[in-house]
N, C-alpha and C positions, 0 to 999 in steps of 0.2 A: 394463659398458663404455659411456660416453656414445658416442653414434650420431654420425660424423663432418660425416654431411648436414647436421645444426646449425651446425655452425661454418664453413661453406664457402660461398662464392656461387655463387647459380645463374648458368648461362651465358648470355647475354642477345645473342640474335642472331634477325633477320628476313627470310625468304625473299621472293622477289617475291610479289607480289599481284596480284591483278585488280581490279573493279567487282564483280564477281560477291559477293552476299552468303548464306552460309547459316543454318543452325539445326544448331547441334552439343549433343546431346542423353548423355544418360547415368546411370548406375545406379553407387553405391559399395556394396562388401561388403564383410564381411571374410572370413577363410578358410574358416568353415563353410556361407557363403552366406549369412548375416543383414545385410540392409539397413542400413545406417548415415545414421542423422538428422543433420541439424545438424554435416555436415563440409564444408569448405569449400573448395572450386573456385575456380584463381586461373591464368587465365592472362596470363602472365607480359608478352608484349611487349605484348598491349591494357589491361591495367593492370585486367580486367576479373573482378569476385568475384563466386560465387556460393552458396547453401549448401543444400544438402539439405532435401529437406523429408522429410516422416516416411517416406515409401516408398524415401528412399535415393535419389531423384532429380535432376537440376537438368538446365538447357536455357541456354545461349546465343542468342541470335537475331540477325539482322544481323551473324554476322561472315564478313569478306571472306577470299577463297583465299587458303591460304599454310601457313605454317610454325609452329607454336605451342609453345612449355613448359608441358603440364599439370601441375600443379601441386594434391596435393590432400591438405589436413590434418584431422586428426581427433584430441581427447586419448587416449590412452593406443594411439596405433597409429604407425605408422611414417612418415615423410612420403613421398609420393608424386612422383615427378619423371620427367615423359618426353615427351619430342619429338613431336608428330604433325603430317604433315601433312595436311590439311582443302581438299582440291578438291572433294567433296558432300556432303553431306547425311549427316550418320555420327553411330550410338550406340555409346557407349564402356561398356565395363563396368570398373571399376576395383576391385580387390582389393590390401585394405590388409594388410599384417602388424601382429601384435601387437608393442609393443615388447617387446628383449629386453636394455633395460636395468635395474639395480636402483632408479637413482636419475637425476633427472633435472630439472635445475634449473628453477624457474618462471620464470626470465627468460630462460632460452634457447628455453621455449614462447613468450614472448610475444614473441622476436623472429620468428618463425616465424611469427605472428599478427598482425606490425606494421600489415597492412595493413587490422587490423578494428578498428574505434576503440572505444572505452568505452561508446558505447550504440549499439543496432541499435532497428531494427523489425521487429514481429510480420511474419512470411509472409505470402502473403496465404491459406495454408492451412497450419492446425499443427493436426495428431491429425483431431479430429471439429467442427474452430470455425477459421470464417473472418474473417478481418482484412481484407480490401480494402477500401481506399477510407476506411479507420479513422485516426486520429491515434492513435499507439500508441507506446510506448517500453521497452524493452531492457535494463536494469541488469545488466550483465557483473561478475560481483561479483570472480570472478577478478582484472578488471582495476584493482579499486580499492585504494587505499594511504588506511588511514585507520582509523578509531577503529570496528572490526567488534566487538569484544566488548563494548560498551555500547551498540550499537546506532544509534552518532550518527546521528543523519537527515539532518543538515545535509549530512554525507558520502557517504551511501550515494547520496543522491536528487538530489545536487548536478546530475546532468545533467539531468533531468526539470524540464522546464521548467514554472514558475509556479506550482510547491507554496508552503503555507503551512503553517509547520510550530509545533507548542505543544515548547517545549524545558521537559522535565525531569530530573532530577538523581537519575535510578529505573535509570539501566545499558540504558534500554530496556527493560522492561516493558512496557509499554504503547508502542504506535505512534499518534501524533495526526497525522497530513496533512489538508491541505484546498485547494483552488482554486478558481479563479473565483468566490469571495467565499462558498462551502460553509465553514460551521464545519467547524475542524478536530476537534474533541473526537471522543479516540476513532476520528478515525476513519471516523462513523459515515456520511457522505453517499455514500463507494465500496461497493460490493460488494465484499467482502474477502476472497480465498481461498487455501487453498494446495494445489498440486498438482489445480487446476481446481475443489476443493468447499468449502461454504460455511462459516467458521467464528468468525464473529462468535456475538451470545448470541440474537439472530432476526432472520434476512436481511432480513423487513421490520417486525415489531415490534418490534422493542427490537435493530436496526443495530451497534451500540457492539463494535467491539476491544478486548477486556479482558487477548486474548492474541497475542502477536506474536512469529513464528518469529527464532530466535537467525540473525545474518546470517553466522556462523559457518557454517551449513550450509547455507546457499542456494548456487544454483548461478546462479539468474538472479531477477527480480523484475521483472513484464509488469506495464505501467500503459495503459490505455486507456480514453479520455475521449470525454467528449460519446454518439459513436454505441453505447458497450457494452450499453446497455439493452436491446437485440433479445436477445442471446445469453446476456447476465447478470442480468436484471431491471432497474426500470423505472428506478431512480436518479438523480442529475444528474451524479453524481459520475464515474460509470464505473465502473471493473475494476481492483483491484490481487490481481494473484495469485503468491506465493511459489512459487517451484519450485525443492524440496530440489535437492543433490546428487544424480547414481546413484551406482548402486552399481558398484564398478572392477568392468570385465567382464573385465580380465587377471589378478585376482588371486585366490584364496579367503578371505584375510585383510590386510584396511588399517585402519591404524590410525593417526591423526592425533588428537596430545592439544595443547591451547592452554591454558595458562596466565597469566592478567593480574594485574597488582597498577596502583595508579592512587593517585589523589588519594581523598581523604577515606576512608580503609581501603577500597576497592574491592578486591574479588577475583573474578576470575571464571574459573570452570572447563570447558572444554569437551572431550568426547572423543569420538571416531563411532568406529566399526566398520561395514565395507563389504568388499564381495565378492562371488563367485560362485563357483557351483557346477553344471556339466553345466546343470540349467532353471532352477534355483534362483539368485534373487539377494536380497542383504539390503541398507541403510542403516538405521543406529541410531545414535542419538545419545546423551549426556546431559549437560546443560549448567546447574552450580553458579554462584550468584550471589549475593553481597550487600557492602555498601555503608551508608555513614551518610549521603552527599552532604552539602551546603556548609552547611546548616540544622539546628540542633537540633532533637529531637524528629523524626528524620525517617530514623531504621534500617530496613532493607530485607532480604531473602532470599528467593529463589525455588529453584526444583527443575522442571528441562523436560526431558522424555522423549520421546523419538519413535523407532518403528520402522517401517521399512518392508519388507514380503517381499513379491517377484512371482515367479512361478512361470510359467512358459512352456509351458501346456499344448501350442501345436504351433505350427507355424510362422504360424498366421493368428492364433492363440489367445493372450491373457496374462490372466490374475485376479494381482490384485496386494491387498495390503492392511494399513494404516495406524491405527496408535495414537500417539496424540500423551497426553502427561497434562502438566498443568502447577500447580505452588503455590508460590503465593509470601505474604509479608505483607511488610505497609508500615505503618511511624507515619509519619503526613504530619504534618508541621509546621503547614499550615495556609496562608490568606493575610495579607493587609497592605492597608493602610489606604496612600493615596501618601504621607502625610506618615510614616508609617512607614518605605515602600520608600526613601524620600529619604532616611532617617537613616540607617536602616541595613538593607540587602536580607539580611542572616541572621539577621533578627530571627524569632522565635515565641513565639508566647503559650499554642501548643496542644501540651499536654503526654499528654491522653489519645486523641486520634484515631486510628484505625486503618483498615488497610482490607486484608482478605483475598481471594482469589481461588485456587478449586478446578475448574479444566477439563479434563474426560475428552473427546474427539476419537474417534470410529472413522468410515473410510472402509472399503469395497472395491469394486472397480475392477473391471470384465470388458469388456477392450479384443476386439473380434473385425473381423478382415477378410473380408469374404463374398467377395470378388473385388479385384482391383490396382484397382478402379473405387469399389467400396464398402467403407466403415469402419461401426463401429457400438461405442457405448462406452455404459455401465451405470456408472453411478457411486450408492452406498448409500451414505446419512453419520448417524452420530447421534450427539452431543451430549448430557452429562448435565455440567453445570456450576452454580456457585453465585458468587457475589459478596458480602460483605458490608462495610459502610461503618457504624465508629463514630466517633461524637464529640461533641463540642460546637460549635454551626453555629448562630451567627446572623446577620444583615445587619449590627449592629454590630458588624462586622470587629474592634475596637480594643477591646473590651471582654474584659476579662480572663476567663479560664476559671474557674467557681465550683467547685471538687471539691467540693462537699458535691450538686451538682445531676445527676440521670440523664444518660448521654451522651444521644441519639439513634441507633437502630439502624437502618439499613434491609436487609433479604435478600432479595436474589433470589435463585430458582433457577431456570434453565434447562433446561428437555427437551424437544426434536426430533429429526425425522427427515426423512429428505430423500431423495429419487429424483431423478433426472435420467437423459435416455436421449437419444441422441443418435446421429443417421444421418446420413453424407455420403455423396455419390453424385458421383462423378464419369464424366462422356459428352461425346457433340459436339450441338451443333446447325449442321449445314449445313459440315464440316472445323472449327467454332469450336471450342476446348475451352470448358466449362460445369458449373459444381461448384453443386449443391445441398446444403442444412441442412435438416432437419429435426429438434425435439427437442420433447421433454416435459418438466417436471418436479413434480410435488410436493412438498411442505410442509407440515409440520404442526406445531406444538409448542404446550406447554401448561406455561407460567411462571407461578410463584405471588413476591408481593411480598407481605413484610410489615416494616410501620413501626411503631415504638413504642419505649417506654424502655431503655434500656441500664442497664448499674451505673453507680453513683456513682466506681467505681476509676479505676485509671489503666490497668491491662493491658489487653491485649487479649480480652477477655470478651466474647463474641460471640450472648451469651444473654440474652434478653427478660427484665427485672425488672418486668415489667407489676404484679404481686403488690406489689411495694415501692413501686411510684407507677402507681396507678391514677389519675389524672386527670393525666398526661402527655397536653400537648394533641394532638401528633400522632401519631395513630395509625391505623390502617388493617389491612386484611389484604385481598388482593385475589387473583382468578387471573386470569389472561390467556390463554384459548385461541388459537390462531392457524390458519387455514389458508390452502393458496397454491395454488392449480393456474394452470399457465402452457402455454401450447403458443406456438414460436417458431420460424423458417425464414430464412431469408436465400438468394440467391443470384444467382452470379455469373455476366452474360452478358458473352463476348467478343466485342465490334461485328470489331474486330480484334486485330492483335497489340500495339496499344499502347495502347486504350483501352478498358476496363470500368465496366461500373455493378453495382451491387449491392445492391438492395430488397430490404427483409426485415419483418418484422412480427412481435408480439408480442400475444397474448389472454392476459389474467390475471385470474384471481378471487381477489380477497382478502376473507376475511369476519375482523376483529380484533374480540374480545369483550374485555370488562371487568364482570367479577363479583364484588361483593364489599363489604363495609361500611367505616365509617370514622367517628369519634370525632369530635362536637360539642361541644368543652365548654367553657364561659364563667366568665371570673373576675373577680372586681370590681379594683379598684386595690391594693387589698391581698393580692389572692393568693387568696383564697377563690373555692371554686368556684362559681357559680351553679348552672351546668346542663350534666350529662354524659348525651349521648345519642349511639346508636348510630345511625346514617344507613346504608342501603343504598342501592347507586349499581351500578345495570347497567346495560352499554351493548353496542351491537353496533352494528358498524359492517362492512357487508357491500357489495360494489361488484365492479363485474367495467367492463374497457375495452381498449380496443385502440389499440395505439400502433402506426405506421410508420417506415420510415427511409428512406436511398435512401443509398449511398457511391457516390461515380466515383471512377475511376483513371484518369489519361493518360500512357502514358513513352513522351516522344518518342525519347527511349533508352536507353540499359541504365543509365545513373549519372544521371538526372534523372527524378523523379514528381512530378503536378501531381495533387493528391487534393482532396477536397471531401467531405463528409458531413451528412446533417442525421438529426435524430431525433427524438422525441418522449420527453416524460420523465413519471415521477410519484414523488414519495415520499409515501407512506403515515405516516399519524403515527404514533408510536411510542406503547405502553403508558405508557412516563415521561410522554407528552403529556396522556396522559387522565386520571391521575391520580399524583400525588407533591406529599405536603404537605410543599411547603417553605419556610422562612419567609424568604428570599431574593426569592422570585418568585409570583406566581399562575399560574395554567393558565385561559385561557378558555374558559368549558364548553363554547363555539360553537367550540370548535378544529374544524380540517378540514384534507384530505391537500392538498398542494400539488402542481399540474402547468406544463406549458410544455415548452419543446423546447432545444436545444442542435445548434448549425449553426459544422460550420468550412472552411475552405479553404486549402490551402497546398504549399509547394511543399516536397520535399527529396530529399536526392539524395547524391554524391559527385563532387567535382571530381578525378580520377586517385587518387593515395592523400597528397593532401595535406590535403585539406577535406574535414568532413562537416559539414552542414547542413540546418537543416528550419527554415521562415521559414511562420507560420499567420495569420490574421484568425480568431478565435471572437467568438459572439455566443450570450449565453444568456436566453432570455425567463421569468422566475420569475411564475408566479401563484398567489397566495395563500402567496406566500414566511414562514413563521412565523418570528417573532424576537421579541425582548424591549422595550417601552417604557413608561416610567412612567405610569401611571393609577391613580386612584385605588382603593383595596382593594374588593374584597365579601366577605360570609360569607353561606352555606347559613345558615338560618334553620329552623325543627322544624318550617315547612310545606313545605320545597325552593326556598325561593325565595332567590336572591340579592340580597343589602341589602349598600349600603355603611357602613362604617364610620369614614369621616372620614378614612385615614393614605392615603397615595399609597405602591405598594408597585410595583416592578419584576414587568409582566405577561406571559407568554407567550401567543401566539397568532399567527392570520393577520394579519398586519402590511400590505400590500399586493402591487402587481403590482411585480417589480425590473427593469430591463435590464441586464444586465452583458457587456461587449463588450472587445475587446483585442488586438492583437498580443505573438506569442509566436516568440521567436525562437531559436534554439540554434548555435552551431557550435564546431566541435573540430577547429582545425589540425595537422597535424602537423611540425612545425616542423623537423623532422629531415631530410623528405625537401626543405620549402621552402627551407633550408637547405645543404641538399645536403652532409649529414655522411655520411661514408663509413664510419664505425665501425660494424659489427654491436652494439655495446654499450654503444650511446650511444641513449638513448630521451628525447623531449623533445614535450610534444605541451602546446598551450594550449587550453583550452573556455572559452567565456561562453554563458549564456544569462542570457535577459532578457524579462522582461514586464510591458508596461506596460496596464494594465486604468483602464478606466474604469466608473462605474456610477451609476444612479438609480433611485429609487422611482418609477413613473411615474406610478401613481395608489396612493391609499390612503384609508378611509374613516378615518384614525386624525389625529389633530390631531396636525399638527406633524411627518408622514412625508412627504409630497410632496415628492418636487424634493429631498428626502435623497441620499446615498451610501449605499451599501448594507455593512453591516457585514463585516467579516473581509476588507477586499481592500487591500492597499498598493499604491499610484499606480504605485510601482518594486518589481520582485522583482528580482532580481540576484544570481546566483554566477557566478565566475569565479575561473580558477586555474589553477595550472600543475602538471604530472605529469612526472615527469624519473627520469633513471637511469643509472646509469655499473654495465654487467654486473649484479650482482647484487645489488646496492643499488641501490631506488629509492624515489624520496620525492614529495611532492603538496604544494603549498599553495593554500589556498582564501581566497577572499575572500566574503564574505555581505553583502550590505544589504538592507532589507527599509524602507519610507515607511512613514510613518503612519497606524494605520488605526482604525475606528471599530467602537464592539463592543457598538453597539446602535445603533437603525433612526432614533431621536432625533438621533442623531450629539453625544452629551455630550460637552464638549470634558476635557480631563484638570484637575483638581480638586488642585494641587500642594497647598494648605494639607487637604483634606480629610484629616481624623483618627477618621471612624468609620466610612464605608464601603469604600473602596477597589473598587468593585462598577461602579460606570459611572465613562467616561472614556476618552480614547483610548490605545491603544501607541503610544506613539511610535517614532519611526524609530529603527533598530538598525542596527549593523555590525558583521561579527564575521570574525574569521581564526583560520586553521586550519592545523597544522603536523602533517606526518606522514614516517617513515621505516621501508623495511624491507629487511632483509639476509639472503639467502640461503645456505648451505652446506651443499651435501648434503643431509642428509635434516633439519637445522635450519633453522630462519628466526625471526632477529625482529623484532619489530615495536615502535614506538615512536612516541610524538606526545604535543604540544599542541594542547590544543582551547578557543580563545578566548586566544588567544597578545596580545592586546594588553588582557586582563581586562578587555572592557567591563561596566559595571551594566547590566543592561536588564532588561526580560521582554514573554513575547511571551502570555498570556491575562492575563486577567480573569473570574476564577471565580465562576459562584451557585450551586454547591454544592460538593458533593468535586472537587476536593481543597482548597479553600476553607472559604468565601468568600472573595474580593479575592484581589489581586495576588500570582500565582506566580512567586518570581522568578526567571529563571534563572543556571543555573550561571558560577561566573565562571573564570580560568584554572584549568585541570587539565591534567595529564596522566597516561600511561596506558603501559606497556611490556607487550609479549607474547609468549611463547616458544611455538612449536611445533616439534613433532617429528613427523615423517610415517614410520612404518614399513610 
């Protein structure tokens, strides 16, 4: 029986007041006494929300005597409603009940929620890691209407302002974002995690997201930029961490199955299993996919498994622990040439390419409370994964594929292991409250690459013909050891009740090896070999350095924060850096890790429950920023020495020092309440964000980079769009632009007649909309939408190698329908 509370309004009336202001304080459980996180406190006449933090907490401050409707929600528990009056200084303890309905519409949750908009921000304390003074963002996934089983990014991320995102036609496979002028490829410039641990293919040797949690089973998705380097490592990028679903603590078995069908034969299958049991709780997933997308030569399938059990050793105690497995394969079509993309964007020439990917995931977790004052969490992670990329890859994009010629193979394989150990303490100094960090972590892993010929076939055959074509020029076989020890702290003094700073520091020792040989071999014009010789090329690249930060916080009151943050950054060059023979690019052998800091300032807040808003200035200082510019080629010669060879070849390397600076803006009206609609079942809310970036090379020792723009940044980023709903259908449209941006430090302007590389040049400006609908009943709901509703041509990379070379085009109109069933 649906709960009547949902369908009723609350009573809205105020007692006299005084001047007098207090602190109204308090603690949520449920019936057994266990603490409840992340429910949320709303009272009613001051229009004023709060939310739990992990001990089941929250606090009011400055409110005046009188008469109040508490007000306190949580999913899967009862809503909470009752009158207090507040003449001193009082802590509440609120005990919620379990619901004790079967069924229970998602839109009568979110009326009940109206007043939480579609992105939040981090705490300034969640688990055992602090937020204060951080620019951070919230992805409510619950709250979105949109293309969830392909993964669109354009929709999931649409709030998060001044992403840069690489659009492919893979269902979401792969996750590429980027910002403030960070290549997006992959991924690689964020620290990437989910459920707080590390699961790219090496945190800082080889960065790259090859696997990306189905948005199917997220419950929220945390972004924080600039200042995450203290608590996440040294990055430019920041922190994106996935945080599955739990597991229903009312139920012993839930079972929600989604079924998709779409454009170009898409299907995708997702089913979880969640529950509890007395200490026992589980989430499992497992999530079927494949797809041809808009391109010939370009079939796809994956398989993504994940479990998670925690166990509740006692009331301070949990050990929890996590298997993720994932496989998928892909024939990539390949790139284009622009005079190609201009004919025709589904054009391919690449009929044998392929590209596999095999990732095994284990965490376990030992969360421990030592007192209501101190936490302490033990996170174990290790990784056993492989990649491999075949095909035919040259710089002459437009040159047809030979089948009688070797593909090109390259395999990695991945293996780490990772600690992290993490203390908070929370005390006074002088009545102040004051919350310390302290953590450790280690790293270690040991990746081997090898390159060299593939078969003459078409299938996917994933095995070295070395034997059938011994003087295949690019070959190599390499290992990469990796090690990391970090120690990092943060914390947070209260001057008073409205203003906080937050200094924190980070010591890391990175020592990245490269061991291993690689193939010299020379041909005359005719194809004959001169000279095949074996070259060994060790390297070690060992370093340790210490970075700072400092965040402030000021709220002058409870619905406005004025925050700031600076930090120090570094990325670490990657194995791909040191060595990958590719005939797209060179690698400078003087390559070197790059550092500088990232500094921002900005205000956000809530205006009553009709505006949410956050308005920032960043400013990010790159030095020894690496990126791509034409110069002329060299070869290793049989004494070590590099000699040029006459061709100018697309080089990788330290490029120069960047500045990249910007206003970033967000908000989300609620238009219901500015409107003053009276319907419980009328939801209508509008968001824009917007950022307008500027950038320069300020020095560089490279001819022809000074006084550049700095690649991967468009002038305007822009999504906006509207979320609406009448009861239990509701639907979203979005609108996307994105300016023109440069995708090398040269700034090549775009080459319309070019016919053989498609490799430099700019993206040009994009616009794109977005159409979504869903309808609830019962224990069904489905889901529906157009994604690129007015079929623009565009694309948003330029490839120099997989999935390339040249221009990937993107998807143009699709749509996508989706049935679930929630038992």
């Amino acid at each position: 029986m649906r709960l009547q509370v949902f369908n009723t309004l609350f009573a809205l009336f105020i007692a006299s007041t005084t001047w007098a202001q207090l602190t109204i304080t308090g603690t949520v459980k449920n019936q057994e006494g266990a603490t409840i996180a992340d429910a949320e406190v709303y009272l009613k006449e001051l229009q004023e929300l709060q939310t739990t933090d992990d001990k089941g907490t929250f606090a009011f401050t400055d409110i005046p005597v009188g008469k109040y409707t508490v007000l306190v929600f949580s999913l899967e528990y009862e809503v909470y409603e009752k009158e207090l009056t507040f003449d001193q200084p009082l802590s509440v303890e609120v005990i919620l009940r379990p619901l004790q309905a079967k069924q229970l519409s998602e839109v009568v949750l979110s009326q009940q929620r109206e007043k939480v908009f579609a992105l939040q921000k981090l705490k300034t304390v969640e688990g055992t890691a602090i937020y204060a003074g951080k620019k951070s963002e919230v992805v409510l996934m619950d709250n979105l209407v949109g293309n969830l089983a392909a993964n669109n990014p354009r929709q999931i991320y649409n709030q998060v302002v001044g992403l840069n995102i690489f659009d492919y036609g893979d269902a979401g496979l792969q996750l590429n974002i980027g910002g403030r002028g960070l290549d997006p490829n992959r991924t690689a410039n964020f620290n990437t995690r989910q459920n707080g641990y590390d699961i790219s293919a090496d945190a800082l040797g080889y960065p790259e997201s090859y696997y990306s949690p189905p948005a199917e089973a997220l419950e929220q998705i945390q972004v924080v930029r600039g200042a995450a380097s203290l608590q996440y490592g040294p990055q430019f990028g920041g922190l994106i961490n996935f945080k599955f679903k739990k597991p229903n603590p009312t139920k012993k078995i839930e079972l929600i199955s989604r079924q998709t069908v779409g454009s170009y034969d898409l299907f995708t299958s997702f089913n979880s299993l969640s529950g509890t049991t007395g200490k026992l709780s589980y989430y499992t997933f497992f999530n079927y996919k494949q797809g041809s997308s808009f391109r010939p030569n370009s079939d796809f399938s994956s398989r993504n498994f994940h479990a998670h059990i925690g166990y509740q050793l006692s009331d301070k105690t949990k050990l929890s622990g996590e298997v993720t497995l994932l496989d998928y394969l892909a024939q990539q079509p390949g790139g284009l040439t622009d005079a190609q993309f201009i004919e025709d964007p589904t054009f391919s020439n690449r009929e044998r390419n392929w590209f596999d990917i095999d990732w095994k995931l284990y965490n376990l977790k030992l969360e421990h409370s030592f007192s209501v004052q101190t936490d302490f969490s033990l996170s174990l992670t290790g990784l056993q994964a492989s990649r491999s990329a075949l095909g035919f890859r040259t710089n002459r994009v437009s040159q047809p594929d030979d089948p009688e010629e070797p593909r090109e193979l390259l395999v990695d394989d991945f293996s780490n292991i990772g600690a992290e150990a993490r203390v908070l303490h929370r005390y006074k100094i002088q009545d102040k409250d004051a919350v310390a960090l302290l953590g450790v972590k280690y790293y270690q892993t040991y990746n081997e690459q090898q390159q060299g010929p593939g078969s003459a076939a078409a299938n996917a055959d994933f095995n070295f013909a070395t034997a059938e074509f011994p003087d295949y020029e690019r070959q190599s076989s390499f290992t990469f050891p990796n090690l990391n020890f970090a120690v990092f702290g943060e914390h947070i003094f209260n001057l008073n009740n409205k203003f906080s700073f937050t200094p924190g520091f980070r010591w890391e020792y990175i020592n990245t090896e490269s061991n291993g040989t690689y193939k010299n071999i020379v041909k005359d014009l005719a194809g004959n070999t001169l000279l095949n010789e074996e070259i060994a090329d060790n390297r070690n690249f060992e370093r340790n350095f210490f970075l700072l930060g400092l965040g402030l916080s000021y709220k002058p009151t409870n619905s406005l924060e004025l925050y700031g943050n600076f930090s120090e950054n570094y990325r670490s060059i990657t194995f791909s850096d040191i060595r990958v023979v590719n005939p797209s690019f060179q690698v400078d052998p003087n390559i070197s890790d790059e550092s500088g800091f990232t500094a921002d300032f900005g205000a956000r807040g809530r205006i009553s429950d009709i505006l949410s808003y956050d308005v920032s200035l960043f400013g990010l200082y790159y030095d020894d920023r690496l990126g791509e510019i034409l110069e002329e080629e060299t070869r290793t010669n049989s004494q070590g020495q590099e000699v040029p060879t006459g061709r100018i070849v697309r080089k990788r390397g330290n490029i120069g020092t960047a500045f990249i600076y910007g206003l970033e803006t967000f908000a989300d009206v609620n238009l219901k309440s500015l409107l003053n609609f009276k319907s419980n079942k009328i939801k209508l809310n509008y968001f824009a964000n917007m950022a307008l970036t500027a950038s320069e090379y300020v020095d560089s020792e490279r001819i022809g980079v000074a006084g550049n723009e700095v690649e991967f940044i468009p002038d305007v980023n822009l999504k906006t769009g509207l979320s609406f709903g009448y009861g239990n259908l509701l639907g979203s449209l979005q609108y996307t632009y994105l300016g023109q941006q440069f995708t090398d430090a040269t700034n090549a302007e775009q080459d319309r007649t070019d016919n053989q590389r498609g490799i430099e040049g700019t993206i040009p400006a994009y616009d794109i909309l977005d159409f979504s609908l869903s309808y609830t009943y019962k224990r069904y709901k489905l889901e529906a939408g157009i994604n690129n509703l007015l079929n623009t041509t565009y694309f948003t990379r330029r490839a120099t190698g997989y999935p390339g070379p040249g221009i990937i085009p993107a998807e143009p109109r699709t749509f996508y329908t989706t049935l679930q069933i929630k038992i």
